[in-house]
C-alpha positions as CSV (number, residue, x, y, z in Angstrom):
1,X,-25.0,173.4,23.3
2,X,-26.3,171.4,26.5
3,X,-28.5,168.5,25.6
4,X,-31.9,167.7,26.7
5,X,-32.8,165.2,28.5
6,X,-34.9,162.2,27.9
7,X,-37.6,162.3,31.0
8,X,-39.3,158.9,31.3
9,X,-42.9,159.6,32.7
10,X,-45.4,157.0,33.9
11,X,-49.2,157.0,33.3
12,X,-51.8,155.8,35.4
13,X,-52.7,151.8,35.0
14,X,-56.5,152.7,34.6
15,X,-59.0,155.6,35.2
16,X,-58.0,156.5,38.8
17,X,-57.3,160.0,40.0
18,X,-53.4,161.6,39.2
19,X,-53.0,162.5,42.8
20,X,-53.3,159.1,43.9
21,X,-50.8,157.4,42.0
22,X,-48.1,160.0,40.5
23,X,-46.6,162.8,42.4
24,X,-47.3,166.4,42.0
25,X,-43.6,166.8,40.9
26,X,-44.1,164.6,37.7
27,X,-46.4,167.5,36.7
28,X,-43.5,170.4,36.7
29,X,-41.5,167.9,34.7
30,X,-44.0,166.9,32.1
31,X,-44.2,170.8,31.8
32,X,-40.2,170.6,31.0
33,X,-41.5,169.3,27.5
34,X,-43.1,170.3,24.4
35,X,-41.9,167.2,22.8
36,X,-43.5,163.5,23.6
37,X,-42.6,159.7,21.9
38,X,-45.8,158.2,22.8
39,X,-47.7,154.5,21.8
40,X,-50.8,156.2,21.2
41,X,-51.7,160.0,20.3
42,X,-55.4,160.0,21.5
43,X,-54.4,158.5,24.8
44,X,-51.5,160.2,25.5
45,X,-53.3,163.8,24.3
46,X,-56.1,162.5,26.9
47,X,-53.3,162.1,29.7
48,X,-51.3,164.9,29.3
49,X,-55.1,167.3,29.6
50,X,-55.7,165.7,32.6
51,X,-52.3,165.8,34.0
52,X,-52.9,169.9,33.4
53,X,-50.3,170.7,31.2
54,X,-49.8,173.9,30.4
55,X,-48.8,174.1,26.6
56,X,-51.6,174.1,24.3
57,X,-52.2,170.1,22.9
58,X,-52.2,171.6,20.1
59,X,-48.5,173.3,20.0
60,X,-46.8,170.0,21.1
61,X,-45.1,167.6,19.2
62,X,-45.4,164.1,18.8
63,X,-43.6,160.8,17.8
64,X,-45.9,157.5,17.5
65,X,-43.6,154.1,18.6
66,X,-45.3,151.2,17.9
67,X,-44.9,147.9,16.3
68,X,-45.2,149.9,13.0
69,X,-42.6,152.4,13.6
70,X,-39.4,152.2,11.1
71,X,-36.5,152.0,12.3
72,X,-35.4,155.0,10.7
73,X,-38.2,157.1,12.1
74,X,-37.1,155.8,15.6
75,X,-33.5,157.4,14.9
76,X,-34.8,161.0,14.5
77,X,-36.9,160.8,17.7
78,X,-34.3,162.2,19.9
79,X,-33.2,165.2,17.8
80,X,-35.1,167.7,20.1
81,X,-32.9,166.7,22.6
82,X,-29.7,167.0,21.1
83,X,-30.9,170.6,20.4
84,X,-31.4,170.9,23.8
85,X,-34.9,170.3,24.3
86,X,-36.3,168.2,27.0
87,X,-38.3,165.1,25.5
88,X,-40.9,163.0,27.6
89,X,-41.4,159.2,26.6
90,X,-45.1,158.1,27.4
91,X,-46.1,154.2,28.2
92,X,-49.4,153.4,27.3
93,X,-50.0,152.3,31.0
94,X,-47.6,152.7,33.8
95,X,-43.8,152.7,33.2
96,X,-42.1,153.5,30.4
97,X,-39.9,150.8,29.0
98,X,-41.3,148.3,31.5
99,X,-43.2,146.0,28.9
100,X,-42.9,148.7,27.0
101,X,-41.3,149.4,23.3
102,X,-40.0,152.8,25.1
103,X,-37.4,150.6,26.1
104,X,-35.4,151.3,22.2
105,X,-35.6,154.7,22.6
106,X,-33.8,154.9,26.3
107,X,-31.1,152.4,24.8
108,X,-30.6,155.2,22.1
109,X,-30.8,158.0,24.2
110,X,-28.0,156.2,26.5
111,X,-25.9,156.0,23.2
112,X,-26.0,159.7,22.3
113,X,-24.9,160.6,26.1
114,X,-28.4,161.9,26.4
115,X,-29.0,162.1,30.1
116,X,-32.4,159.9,30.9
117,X,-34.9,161.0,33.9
118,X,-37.2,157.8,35.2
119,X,-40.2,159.3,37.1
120,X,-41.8,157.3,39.9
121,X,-44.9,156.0,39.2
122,X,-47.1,153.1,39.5
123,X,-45.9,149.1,37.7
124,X,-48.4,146.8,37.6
125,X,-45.8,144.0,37.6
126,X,-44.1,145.5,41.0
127,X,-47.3,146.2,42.7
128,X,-48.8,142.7,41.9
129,X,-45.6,140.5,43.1
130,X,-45.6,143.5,46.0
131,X,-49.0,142.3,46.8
132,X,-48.6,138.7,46.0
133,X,-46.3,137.6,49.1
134,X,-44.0,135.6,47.1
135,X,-40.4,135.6,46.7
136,X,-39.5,139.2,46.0
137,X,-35.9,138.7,46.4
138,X,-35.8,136.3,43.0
139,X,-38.4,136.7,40.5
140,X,-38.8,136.9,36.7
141,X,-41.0,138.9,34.1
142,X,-41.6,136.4,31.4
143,X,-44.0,139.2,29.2
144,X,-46.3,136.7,26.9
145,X,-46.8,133.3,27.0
146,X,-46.8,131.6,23.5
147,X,-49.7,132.1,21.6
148,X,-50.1,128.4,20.1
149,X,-51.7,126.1,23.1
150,X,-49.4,123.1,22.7
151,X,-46.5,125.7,23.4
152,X,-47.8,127.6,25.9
153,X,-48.6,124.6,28.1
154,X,-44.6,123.6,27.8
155,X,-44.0,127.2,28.8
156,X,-46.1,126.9,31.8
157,X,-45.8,123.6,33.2
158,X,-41.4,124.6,32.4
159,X,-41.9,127.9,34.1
160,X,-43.2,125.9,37.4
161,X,-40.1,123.8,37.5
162,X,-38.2,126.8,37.1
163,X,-40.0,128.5,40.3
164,X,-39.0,125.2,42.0
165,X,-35.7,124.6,41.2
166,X,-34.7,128.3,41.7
167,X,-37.3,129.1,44.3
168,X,-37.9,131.9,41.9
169,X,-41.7,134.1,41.8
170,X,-42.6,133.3,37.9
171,X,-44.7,136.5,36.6
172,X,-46.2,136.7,33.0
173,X,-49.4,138.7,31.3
174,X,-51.5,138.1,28.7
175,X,-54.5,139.7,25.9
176,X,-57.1,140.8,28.3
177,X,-59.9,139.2,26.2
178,X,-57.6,135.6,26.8
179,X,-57.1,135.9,30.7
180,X,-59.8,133.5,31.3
181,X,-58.5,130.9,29.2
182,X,-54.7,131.4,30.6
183,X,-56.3,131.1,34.1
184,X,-58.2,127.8,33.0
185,X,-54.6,126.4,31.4
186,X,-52.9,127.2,34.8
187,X,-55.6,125.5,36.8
188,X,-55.6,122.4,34.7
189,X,-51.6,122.2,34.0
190,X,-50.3,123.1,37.4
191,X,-49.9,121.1,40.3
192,X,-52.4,121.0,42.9
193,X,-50.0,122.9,45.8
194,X,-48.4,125.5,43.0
195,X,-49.0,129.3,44.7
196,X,-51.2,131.4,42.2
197,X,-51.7,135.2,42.1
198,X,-53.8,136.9,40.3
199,X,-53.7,140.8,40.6
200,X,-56.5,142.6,38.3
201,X,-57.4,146.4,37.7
202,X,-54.6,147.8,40.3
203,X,-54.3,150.8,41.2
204,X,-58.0,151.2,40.8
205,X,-61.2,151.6,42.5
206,X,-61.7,148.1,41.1
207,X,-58.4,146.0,42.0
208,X,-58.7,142.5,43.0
209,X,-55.6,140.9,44.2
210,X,-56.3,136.7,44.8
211,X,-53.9,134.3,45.8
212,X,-54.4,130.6,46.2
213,X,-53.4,126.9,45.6
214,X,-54.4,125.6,42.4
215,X,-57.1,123.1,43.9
216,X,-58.9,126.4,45.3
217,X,-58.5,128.4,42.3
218,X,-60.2,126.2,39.8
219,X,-63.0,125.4,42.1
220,X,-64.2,129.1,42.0
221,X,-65.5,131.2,39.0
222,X,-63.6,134.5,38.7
223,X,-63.9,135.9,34.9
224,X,-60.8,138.2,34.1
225,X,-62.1,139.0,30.6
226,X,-61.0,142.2,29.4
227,X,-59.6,143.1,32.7
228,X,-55.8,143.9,32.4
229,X,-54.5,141.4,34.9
230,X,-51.1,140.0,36.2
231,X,-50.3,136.3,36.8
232,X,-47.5,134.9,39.0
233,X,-47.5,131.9,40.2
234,X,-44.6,129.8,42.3
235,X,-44.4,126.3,43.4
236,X,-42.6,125.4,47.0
């Protein structure tokens, strides 16, 4: 029997229109499935309406992968496909497997010769260093900063040596309800003449993209709370 494939399909970052950020042809392949591995049911259920599938919600199937999910659950994900059923992975927000725990579930599908499908869509981590004008040729996703203060400042004021050593674009995220007080540590623990970007809500009608020297940044007021925002900064 022919396998399935594993069809990797991006959401939108925010609440902005389908047709602006995904193409029409994402719809015919979301269509290819009746099975989805997804981080969230209610938002994934919400996203699939509006993307105007046309199986009932109700007759699909789903896998929850989450920090929760067993290990052994994660192993029996991909059975549809080896029965020749088409499976569709959905990120919470944006690309699957790109700061994403979908990232497991490719690495198995790769391992049982499952042929995987990425889907273009939109990354907030490649449209905020797009937008930035730093050094797209060299840069580096660095997820979360530490969570502890006194080690998140060593990560920070390291990662700005890095960006100047390897002139290399340093790009990291954080909680939305802590943006404010990553922005305050990179203001205060950053030299003066480091390059900072901030990109916030893209993709949507409300997407600010800044960029700035340190000593201009911390003498303005911008509040990033619960906005889902990306931070890169680089030093010259």
């Amino acid at each position: 029997m022919k396998k399935g494939k594993l069809i990797l399909i991006p959401c939108t970052l925010g609440d902005s229109e389908l047709s602006s950020v995904l193409p029409t042809d994402n719809i015919n392949r979301i269509n290819s499935c009746t099975t989805f591995i997804v981080e969230n049911l209610r938002s994934a259920r919400r996203f699939l309406v509006k993307s105007g599938i046309e199986t009932k919600i109700d007759d699909l199937h789903f896998h929850l992968l989450n920090k929760h999910t067993a290990q052994s659950e994660v192993s029996l994900m991909l059975n549809a496909a080896m029965d020749g059923q088409n499976i569709g992975l959905l990120s919470e927000a944006g690309c699957p497997g790109v700061a994403d725990p979908g990232s497991e579930i490719v690495k198995l599908a790769h391992s049982k010769n499952i042929q995987v499908v990425p889907l273009v869509g939109p990354s907030s981590i490649l449209l905020a260093l797009m937008a930035s004008g730093m050094n797209g040729q060299n840069f580096a996703f660095n997820g979360y900063l530490p969570k502890d203060k006194s080690e998140r400042l060593k990560q920070i004021q390291f990662l700005e040596s890095l960006s100047y050593r390897q002139n290399q674009t340093q790009i990291f995220i954080e909680t939305p309800f802590r943006n404010n007080h990553l922005l305050e540590d990179l203001c205060k623990h950053c030299q003066a003449n480091t390059d900072i970007c901030i990109a916030t809500n893209l993709s949507t009608e409300n997407e600010q993209i800044i960029r700035d020297k340190v000593k201009n940044i911390k003498s303005k007021k911008y509040d990033l709370n619960k906005k889902p925002t990306i931070f890169l900064i680089h030093k010259y």
